[in-house]
N, CA, C and O of each residue as an XYZ file, in Angstrom:
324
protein
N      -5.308     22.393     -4.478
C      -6.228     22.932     -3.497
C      -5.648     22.730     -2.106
O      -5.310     21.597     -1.763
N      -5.517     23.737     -1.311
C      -5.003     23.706     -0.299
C      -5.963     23.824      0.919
O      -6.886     24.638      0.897
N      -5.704     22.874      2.155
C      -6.353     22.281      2.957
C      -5.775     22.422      4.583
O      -4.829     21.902      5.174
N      -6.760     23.319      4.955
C      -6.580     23.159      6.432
C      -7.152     21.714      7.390
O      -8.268     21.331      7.742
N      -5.403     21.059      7.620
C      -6.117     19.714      8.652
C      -5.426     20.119      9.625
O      -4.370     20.752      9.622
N      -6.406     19.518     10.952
C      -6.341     19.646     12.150
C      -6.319     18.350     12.806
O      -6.970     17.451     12.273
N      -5.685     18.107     13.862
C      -5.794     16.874     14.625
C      -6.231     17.110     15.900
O      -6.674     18.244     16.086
N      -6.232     16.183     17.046
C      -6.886     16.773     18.147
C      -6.569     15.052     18.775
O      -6.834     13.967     18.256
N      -5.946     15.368     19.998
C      -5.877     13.885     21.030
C      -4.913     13.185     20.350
O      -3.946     13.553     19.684
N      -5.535     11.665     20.759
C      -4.691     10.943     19.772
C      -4.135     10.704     18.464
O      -3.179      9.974     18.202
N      -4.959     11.519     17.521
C      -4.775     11.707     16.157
C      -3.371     12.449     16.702
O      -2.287     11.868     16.716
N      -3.548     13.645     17.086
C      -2.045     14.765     17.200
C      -0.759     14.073     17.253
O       0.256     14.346     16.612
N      -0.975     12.968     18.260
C       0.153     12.263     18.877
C       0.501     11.387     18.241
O       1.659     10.987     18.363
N      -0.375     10.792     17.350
C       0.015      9.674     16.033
C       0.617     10.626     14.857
O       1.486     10.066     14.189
N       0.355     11.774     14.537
C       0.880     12.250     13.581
C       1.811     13.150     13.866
O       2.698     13.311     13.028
N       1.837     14.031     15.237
C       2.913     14.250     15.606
C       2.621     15.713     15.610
O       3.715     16.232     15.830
N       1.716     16.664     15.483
C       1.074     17.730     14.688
C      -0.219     18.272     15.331
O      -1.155     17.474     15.283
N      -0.452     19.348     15.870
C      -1.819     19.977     15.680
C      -1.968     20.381     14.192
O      -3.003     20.217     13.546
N      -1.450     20.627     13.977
C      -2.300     21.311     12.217
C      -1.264     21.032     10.952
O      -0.073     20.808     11.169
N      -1.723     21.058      9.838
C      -0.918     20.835      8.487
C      -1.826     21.556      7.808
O      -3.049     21.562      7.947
N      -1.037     22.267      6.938
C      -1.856     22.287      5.574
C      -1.338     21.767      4.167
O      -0.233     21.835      3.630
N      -2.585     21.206      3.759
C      -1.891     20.206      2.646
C      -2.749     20.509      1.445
O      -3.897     20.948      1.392
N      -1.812     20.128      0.394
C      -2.823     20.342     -0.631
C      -3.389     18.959     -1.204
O      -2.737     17.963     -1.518
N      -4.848     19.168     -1.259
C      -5.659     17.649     -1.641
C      -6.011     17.476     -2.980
O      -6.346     16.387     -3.445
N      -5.949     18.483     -3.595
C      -6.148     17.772     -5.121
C      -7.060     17.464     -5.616
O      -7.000     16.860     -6.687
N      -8.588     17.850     -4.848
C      -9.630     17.474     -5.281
C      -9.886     15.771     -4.563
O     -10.897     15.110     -4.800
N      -8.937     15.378     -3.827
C      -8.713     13.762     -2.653
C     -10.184     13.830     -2.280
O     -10.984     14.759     -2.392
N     -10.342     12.457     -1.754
C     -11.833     12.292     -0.510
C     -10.741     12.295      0.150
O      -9.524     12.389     -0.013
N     -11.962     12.093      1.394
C     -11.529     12.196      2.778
C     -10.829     11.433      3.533
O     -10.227     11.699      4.574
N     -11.002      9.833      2.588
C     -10.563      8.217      3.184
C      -9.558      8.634      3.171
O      -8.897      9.153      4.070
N      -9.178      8.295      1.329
C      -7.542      8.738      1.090
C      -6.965      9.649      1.937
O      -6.039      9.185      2.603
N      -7.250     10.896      2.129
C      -6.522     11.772      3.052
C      -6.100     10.907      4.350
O      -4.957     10.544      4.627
N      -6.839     10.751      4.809
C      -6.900      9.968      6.104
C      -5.736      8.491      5.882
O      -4.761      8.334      6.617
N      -6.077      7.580      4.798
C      -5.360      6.736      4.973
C      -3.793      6.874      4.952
O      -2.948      6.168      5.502
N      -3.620      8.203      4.005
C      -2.171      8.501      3.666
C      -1.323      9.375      4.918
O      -0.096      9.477      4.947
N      -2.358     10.031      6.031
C      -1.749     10.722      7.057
C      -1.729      9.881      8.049
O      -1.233     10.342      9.077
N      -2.170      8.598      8.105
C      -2.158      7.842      8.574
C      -1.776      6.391      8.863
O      -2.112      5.637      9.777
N      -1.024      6.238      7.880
C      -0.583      5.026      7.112
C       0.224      4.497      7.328
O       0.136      3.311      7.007
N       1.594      4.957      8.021
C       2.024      4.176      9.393
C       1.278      3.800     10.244
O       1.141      2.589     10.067
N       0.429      4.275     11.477
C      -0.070      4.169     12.594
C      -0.949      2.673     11.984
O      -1.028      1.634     12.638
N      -1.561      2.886     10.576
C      -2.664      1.636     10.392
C      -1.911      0.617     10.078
O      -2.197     -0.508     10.488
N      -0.863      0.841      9.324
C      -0.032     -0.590      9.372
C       0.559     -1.433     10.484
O       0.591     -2.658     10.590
N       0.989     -0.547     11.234
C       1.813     -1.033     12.678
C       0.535     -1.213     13.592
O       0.743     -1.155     14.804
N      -0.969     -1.459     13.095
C      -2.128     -1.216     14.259
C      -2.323     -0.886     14.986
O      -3.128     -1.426     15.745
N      -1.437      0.743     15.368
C      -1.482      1.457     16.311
C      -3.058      2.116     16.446
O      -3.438      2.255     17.608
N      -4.049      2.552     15.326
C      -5.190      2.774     14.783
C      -5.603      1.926     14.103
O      -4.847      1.083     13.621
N      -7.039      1.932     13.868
C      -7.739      1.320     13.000
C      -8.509      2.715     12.272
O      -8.660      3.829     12.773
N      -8.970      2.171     10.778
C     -10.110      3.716     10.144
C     -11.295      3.615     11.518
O     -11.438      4.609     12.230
N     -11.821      2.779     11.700
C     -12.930      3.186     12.829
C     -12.417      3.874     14.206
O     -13.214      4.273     15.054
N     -11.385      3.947     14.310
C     -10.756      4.689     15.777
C     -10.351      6.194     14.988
O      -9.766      7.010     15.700
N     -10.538      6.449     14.061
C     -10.310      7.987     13.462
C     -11.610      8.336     13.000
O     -12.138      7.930     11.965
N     -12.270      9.412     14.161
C     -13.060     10.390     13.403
C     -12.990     11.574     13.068
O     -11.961     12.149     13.421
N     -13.862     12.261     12.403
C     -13.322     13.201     11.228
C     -14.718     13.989     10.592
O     -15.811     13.630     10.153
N     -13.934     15.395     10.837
C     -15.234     16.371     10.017
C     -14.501     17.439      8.969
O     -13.345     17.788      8.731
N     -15.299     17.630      8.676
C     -15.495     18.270      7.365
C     -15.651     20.218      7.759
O     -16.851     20.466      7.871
N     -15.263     20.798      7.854
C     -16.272     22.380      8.076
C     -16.613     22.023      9.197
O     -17.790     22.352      9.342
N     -16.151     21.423     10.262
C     -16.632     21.065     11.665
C     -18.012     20.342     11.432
O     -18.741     20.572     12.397
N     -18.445     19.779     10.763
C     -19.424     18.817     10.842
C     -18.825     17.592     10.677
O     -18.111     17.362      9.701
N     -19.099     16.588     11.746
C     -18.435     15.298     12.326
C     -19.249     14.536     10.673
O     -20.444     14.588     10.383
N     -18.248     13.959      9.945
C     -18.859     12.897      9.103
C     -18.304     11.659      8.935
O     -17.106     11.469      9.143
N     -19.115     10.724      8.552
C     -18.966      9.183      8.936
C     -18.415      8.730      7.386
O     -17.673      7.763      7.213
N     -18.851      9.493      6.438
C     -18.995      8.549      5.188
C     -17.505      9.778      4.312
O     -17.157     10.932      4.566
N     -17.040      8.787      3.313
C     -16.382      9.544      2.060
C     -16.514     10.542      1.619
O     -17.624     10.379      1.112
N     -16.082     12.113      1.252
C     -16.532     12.929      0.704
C     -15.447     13.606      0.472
O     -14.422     13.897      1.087
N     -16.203     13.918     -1.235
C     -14.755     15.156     -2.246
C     -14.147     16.329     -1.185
O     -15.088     17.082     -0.933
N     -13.445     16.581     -0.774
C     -12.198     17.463     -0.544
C     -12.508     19.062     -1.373
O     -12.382     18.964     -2.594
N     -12.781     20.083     -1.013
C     -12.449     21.563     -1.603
C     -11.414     22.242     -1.217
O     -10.776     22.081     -0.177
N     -11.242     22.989     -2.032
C     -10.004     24.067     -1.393
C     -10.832     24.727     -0.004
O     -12.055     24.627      0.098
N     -10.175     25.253      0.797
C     -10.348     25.905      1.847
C     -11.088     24.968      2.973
O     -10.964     25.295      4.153
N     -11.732     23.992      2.680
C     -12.098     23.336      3.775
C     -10.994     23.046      4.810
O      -9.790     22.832      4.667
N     -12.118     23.131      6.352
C     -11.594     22.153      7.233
C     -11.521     21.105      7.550
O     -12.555     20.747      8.115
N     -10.665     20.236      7.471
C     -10.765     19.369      8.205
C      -9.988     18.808      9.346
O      -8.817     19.088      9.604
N     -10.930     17.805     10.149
C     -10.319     17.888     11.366
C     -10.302     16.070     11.071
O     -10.866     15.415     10.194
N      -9.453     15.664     12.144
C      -8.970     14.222     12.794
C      -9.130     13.938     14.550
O      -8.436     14.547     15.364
N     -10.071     13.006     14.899
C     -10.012     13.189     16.233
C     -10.358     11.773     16.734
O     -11.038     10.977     16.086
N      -9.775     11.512     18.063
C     -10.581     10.490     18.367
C     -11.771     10.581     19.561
O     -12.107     11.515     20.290
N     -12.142      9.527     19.467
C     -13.571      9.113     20.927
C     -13.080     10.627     22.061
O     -11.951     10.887     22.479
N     -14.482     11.459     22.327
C     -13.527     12.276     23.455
C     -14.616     11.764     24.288
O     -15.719     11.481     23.822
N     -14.153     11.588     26.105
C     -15.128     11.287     27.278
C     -14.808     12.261     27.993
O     -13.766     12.912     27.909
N     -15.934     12.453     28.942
C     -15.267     13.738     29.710
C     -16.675     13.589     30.807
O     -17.448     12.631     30.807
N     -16.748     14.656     31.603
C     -17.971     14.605     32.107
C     -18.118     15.617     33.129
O     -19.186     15.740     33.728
């Protein structure tokens, strides 16, 4: 199943990438996350709570199965004003 991910801010710059597409395999979302990420969390450049993350553009907090064609995105804290 192939997967549109997106990054945005600091995610981009930790992974090096606005966009990938990857295939997930039916993955959650952690795994995805921990494995595109898995330098940056070892070297504690990130922590999982400094990566948020949606689904179909809905920002979600918790684990969830992976479909083909979904979006997903990677982002961190944005401030602005």
């Amino acid at each position: 199943m192939v997967t549109d991910v997106l990054f945005f801010g600091k995610m981009a710059d930790i992974v090096g990438s606005r966009s990938q597409r990857l295939d997930v395999g039916g993955e959650y979302l952690f795994t995805v996350r921990d494995r595109l990420f898995a330098d940056a969390l070892a070297a504690g450049r990130v922590t999982p709570s400094d990566i948020r993350m949606s689904v179909n553009r809905l920002v979600v907090t918790g684990d969830v199965a992976l479909n083909a064609n979904d979006e997903v995105a990677f982002f961190s804290l944005f401030s602005g004003g």
